[in-house]
N, C-alpha and C positions, 0 to 999 in steps of 0.2 A: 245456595239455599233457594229452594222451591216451598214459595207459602201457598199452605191448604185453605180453602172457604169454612170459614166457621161459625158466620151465621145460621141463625134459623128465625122461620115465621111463627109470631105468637099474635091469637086474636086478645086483642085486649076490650076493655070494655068502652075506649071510644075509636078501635076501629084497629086496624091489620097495622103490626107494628118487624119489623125487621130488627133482630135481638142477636147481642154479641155477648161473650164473656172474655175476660182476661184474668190472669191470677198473677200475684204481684209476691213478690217475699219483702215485703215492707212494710210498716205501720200505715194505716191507711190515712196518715195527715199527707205525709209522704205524698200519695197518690192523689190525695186530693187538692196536694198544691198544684199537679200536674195537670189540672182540671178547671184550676178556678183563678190561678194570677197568672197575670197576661205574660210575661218575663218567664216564668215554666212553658206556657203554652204555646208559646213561639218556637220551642225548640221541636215541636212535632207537627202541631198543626198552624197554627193560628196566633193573633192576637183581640182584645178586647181595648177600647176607651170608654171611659164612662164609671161612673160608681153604680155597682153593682146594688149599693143598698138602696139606687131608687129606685129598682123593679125591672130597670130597659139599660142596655149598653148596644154599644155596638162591635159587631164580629169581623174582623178578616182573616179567610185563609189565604197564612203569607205561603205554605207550601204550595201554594199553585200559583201559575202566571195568568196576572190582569185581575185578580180576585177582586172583587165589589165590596166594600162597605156593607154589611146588613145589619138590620136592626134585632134586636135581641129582646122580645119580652119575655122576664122570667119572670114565672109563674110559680117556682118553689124552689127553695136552697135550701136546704138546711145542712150547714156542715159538722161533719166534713162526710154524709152519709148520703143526698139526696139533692137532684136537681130536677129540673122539668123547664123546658123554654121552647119557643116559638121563634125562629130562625125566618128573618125577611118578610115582605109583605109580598100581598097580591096572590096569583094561580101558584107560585114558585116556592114561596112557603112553605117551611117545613119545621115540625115539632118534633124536641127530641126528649128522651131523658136518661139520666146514670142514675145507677146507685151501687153505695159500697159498703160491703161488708168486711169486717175482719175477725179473723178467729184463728187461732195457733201462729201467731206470727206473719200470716196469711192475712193479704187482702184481695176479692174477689171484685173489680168494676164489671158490671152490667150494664151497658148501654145499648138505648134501642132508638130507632126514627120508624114514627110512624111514615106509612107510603099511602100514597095515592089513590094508586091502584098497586096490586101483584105483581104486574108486569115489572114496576119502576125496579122490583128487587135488583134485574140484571143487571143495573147501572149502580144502584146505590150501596149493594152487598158487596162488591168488588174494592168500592171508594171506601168502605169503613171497615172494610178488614185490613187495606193497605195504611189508612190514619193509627188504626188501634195497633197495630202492628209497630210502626214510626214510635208510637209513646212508648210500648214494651222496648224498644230498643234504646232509648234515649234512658227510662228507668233503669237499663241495666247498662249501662255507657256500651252499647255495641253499635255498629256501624247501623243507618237507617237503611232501611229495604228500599227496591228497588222499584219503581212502579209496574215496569215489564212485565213482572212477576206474579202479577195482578190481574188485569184486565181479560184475556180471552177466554183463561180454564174459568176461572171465577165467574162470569158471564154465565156459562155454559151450565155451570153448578147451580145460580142462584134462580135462572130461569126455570130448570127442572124442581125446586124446593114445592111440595106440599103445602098447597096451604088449607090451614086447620078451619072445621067448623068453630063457629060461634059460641062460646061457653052460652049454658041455659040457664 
């Protein structure tokens, strides 16, 4: 199996944000446990410590080697529909957010990382179609993908992406 790039660039209104969809054939508690407790989250990307109900935890992605401890301030939860958080301190930092809809059995997660700059797309549209990918697989008990599969086409895609003027 050969995975396709299937982000795209949306300006948003605090700045150039890197946007993915997934569709799920499950109720979206389902999905949103997949999102939000550390024991699901581990199975594709990551885990968290910390109570989330006091605004900050902290994150590690165990799917990669030597991953860092980051600090996590969230800025919105509301489940099991909506998140928004602020990912590490310093130049390095990154803001991300989901959100989920369901309808006919169907739940759609939307998630997007605001960037930098444009350029960072080639690096970071590559890494989050390969993570989002990892949780569709884990959702549906299939084998996880493979990173290979990822990294040069994907590159090559997300560099070339459009990016959109400024809503007015």
């Amino acid at each position: 199996m050969t995975a396709k790039p299937t982000g795209r660039l949306a300006q948003r209104e605090d700045g150039l944000y890197i946007m993915f969809d997934r569709l799920f054939n499950e109720p979206i508690e389902k999905v949103w446990a997949s999102l939000s407790r550390p024991a699901e989250l581990e199975k594709w990307i990551g885990t968290y410590t910390g109570s989330p109900t006091t605004g900050a935890v902290r994150f590690r992605m165990t799917a990669e080697a030597e991953a860092e401890w980051e600090y996590v301030n969230i800025r919105e939860c509301v489940a099991p529909h909506r998140f928004t958080g602020d990912f590490g301190t310093g130049p390095k930092a990154w803001h991300a957010l989901f959100h989920l809809v369901e309808g006919d059995g169907m739940t759609t997660l939307t998630f997007g990382q605001r960037l930098h700059t444009a350029a960072e797309a080639a690096t970071v549209g590559p890494g989050w179609d390969y993570y989002l990918d990892r949780l569709v697989a884990v959702r549906a008990g299939r084998a996880l993908p493979e990173w290979s599969h990822y990294s040069t086409a994907h590159s090559d895609f997300y560099r070339g992406l459009f990016v959109p003027a400024p809503a007015v």
